[in-house]
N, CA, C and O atoms as a GROMACS GRO file, in nm:
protein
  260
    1UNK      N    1  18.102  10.131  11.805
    1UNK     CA    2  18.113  10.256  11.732
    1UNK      C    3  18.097  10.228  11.582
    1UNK      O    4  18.159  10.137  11.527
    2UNK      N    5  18.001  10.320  11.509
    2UNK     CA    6  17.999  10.320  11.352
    2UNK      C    7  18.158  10.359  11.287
    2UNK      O    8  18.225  10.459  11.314
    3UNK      N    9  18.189  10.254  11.202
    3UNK     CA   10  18.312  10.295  11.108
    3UNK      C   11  18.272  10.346  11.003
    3UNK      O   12  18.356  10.365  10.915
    4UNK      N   13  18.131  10.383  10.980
    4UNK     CA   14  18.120  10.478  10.895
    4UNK      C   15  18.032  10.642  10.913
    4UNK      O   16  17.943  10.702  10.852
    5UNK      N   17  18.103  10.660  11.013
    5UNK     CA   18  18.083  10.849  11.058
    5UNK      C   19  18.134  10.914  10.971
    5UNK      O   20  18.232  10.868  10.914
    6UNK      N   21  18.095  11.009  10.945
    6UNK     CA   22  18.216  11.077  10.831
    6UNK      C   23  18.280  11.182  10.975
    6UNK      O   24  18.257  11.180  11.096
    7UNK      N   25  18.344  11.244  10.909
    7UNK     CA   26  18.404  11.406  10.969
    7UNK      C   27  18.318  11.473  11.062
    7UNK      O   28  18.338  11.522  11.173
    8UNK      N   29  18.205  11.462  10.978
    8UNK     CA   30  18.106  11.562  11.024
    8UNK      C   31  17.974  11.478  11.109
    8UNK      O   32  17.862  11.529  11.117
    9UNK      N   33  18.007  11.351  11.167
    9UNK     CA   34  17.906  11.231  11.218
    9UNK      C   35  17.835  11.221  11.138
    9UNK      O   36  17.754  11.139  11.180
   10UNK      N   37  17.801  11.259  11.019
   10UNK     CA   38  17.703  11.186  10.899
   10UNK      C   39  17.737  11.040  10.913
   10UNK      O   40  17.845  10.986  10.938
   11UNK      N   41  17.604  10.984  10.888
   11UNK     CA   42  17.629  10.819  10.878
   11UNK      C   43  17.636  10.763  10.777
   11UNK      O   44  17.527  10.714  10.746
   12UNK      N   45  17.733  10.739  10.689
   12UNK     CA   46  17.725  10.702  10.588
   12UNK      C   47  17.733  10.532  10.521
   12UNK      O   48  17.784  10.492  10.416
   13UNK      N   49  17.671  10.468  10.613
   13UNK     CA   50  17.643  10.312  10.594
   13UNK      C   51  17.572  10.297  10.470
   13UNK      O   52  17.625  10.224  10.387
   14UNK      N   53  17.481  10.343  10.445
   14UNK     CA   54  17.378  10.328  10.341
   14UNK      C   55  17.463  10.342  10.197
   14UNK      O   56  17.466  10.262  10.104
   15UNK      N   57  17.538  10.485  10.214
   15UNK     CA   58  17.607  10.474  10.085
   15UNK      C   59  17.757  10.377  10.065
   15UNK      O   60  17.785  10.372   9.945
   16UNK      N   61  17.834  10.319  10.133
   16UNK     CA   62  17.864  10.259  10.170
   16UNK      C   63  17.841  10.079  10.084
   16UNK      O   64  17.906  10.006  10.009
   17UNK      N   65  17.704  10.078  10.159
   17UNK     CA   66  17.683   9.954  10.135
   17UNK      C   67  17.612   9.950  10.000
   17UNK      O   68  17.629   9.845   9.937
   18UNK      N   69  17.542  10.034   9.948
   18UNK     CA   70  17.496  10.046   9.802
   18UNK      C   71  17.586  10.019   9.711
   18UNK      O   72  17.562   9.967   9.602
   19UNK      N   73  17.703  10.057   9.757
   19UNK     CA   74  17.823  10.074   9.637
   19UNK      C   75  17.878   9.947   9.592
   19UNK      O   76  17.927   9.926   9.481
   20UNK      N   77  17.863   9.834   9.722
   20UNK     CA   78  17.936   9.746   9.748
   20UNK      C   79  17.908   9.657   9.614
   20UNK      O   80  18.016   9.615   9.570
   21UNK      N   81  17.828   9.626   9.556
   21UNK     CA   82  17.823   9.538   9.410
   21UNK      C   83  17.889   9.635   9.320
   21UNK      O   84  18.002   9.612   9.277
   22UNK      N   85  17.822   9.746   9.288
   22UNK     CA   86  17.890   9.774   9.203
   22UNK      C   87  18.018   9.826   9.172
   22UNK      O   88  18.059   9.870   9.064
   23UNK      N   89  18.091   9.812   9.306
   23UNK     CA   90  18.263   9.857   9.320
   23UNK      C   91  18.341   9.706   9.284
   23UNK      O   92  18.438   9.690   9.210
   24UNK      N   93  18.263   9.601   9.363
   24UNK     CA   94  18.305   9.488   9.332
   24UNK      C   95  18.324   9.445   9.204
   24UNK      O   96  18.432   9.397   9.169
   25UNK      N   97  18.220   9.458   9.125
   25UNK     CA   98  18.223   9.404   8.976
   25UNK      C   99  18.319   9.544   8.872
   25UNK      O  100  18.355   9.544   8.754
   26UNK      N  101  18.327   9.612   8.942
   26UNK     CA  102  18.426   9.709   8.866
   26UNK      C  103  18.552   9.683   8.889
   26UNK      O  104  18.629   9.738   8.810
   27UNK      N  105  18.592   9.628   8.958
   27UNK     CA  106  18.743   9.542   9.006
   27UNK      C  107  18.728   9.410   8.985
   27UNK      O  108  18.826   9.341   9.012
   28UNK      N  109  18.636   9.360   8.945
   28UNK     CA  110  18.662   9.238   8.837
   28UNK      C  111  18.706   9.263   8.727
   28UNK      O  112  18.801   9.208   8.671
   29UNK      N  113  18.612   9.381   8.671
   29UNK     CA  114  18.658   9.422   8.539
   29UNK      C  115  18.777   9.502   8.495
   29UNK      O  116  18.820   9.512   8.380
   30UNK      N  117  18.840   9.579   8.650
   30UNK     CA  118  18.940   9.628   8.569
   30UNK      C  119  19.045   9.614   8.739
   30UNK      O  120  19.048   9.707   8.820
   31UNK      N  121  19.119   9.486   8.759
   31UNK     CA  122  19.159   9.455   8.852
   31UNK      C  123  19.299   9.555   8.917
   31UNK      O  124  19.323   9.603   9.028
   32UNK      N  125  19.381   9.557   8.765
   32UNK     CA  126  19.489   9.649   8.760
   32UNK      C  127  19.480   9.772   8.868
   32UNK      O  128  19.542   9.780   8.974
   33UNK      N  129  19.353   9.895   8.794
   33UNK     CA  130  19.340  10.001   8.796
   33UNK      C  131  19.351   9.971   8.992
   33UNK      O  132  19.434  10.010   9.074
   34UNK      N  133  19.236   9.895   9.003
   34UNK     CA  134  19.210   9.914   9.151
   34UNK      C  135  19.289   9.848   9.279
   34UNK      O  136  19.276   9.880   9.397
   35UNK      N  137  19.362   9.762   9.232
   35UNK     CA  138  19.531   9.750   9.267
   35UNK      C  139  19.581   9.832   9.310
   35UNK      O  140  19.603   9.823   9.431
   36UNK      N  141  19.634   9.976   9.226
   36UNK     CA  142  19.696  10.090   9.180
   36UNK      C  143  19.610  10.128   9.314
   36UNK      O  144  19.654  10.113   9.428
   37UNK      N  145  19.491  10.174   9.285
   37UNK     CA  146  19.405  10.257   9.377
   37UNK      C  147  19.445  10.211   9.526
   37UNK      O  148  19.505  10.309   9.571
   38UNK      N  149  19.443  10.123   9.611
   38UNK     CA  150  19.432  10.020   9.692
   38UNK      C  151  19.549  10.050   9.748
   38UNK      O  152  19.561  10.067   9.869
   39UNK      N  153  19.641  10.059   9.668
   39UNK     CA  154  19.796  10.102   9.717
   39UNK      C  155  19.812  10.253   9.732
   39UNK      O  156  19.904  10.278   9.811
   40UNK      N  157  19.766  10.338   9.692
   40UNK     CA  158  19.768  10.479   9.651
   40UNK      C  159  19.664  10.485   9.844
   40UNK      O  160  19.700  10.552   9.940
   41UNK      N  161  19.571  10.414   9.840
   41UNK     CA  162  19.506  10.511   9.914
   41UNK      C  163  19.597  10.452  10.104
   41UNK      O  164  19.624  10.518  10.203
   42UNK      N  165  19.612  10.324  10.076
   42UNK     CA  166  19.699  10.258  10.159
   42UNK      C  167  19.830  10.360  10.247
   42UNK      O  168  19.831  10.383  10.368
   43UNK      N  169  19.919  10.402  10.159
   43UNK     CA  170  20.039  10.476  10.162
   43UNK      C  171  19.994  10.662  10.216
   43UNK      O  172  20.054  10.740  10.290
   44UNK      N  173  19.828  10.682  10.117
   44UNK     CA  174  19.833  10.849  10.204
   44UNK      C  175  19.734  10.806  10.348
   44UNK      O  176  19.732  10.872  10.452
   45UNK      N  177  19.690  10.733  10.332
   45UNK     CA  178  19.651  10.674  10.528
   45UNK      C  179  19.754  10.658  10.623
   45UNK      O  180  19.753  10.697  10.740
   46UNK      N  181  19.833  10.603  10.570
   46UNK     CA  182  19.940  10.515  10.716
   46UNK      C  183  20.051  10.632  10.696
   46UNK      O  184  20.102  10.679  10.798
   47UNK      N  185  20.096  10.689  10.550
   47UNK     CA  186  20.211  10.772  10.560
   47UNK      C  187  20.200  10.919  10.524
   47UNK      O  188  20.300  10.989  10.513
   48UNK      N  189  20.057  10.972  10.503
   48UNK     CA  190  20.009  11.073  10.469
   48UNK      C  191  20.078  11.145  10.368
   48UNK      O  192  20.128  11.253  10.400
   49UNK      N  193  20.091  11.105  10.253
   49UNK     CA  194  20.146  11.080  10.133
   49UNK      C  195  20.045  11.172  10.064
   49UNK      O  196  19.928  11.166  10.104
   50UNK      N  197  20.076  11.249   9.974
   50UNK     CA  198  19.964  11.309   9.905
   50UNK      C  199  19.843  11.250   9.826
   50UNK      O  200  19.834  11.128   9.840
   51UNK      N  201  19.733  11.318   9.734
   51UNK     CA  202  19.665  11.228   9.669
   51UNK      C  203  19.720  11.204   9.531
   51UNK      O  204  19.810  11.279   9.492
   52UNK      N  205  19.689  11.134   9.473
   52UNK     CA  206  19.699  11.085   9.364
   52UNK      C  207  19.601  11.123   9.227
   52UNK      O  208  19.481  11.148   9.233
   53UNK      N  209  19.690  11.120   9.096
   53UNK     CA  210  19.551  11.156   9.016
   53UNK      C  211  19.461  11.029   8.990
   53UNK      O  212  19.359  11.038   8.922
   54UNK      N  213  19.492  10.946   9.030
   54UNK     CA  214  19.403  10.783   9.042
   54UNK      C  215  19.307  10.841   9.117
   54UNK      O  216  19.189  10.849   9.081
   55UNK      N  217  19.354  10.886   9.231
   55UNK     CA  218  19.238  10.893   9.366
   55UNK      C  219  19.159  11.013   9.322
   55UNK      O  220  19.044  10.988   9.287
   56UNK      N  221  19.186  11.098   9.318
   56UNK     CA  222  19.155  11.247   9.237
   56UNK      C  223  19.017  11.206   9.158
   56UNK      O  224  18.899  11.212   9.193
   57UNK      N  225  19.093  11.152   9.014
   57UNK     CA  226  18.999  11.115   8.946
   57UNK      C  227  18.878  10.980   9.000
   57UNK      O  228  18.789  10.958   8.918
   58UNK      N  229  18.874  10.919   9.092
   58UNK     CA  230  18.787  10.834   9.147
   58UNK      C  231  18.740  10.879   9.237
   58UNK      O  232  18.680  10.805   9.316
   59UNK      N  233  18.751  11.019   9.260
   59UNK     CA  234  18.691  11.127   9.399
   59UNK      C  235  18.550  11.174   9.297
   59UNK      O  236  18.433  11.158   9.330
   60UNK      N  237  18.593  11.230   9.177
   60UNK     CA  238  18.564  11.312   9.071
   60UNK      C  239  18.402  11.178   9.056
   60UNK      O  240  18.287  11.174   9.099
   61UNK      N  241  18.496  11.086   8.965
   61UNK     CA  242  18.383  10.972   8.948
   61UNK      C  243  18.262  10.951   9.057
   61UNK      O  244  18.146  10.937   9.020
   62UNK      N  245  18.292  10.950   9.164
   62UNK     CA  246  18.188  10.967   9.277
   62UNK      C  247  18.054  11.035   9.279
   62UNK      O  248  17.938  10.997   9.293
   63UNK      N  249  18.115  11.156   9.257
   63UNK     CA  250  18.011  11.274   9.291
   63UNK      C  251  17.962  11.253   9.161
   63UNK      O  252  17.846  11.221   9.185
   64UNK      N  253  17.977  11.250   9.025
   64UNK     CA  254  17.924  11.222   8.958
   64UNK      C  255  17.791  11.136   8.967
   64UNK      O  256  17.680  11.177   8.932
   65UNK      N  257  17.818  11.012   9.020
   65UNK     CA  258  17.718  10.930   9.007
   65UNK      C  259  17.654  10.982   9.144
   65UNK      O  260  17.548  10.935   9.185
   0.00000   0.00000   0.00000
């Protein structure tokens, strides 16, 4: 099975894997922030915890690019 179906069975591998350098080298550069993130998104998965303005604002950043 694809782990990357969305909701709606869109396949979203492609975007996915595009991202993958440049998410990486953005958590070189700012290790903290994505720490924070990592834990934030951790806690509304397993404990369905609300979102965060970390996550919020890195939802935002997305669609942007």
């Amino acid at each position: 099975m694809n782990p990357y179906l969305d909701i709606n069975y869109k396949d979203r591998t492609e975007d996915v894997m595009s991202l993958f350098k440049p998410t990486l080298e953005d958590i070189k550069n700012n290790p903290d922030l994505y720490a924070e993130l990592v834990n934030d998104l951790m806690f509304h998965w397993v404990f369905a915890t609300r979102e965060t303005r970390l996550m919020n604002k890195i939802r935002e950043q997305m669609f942007k690019n």
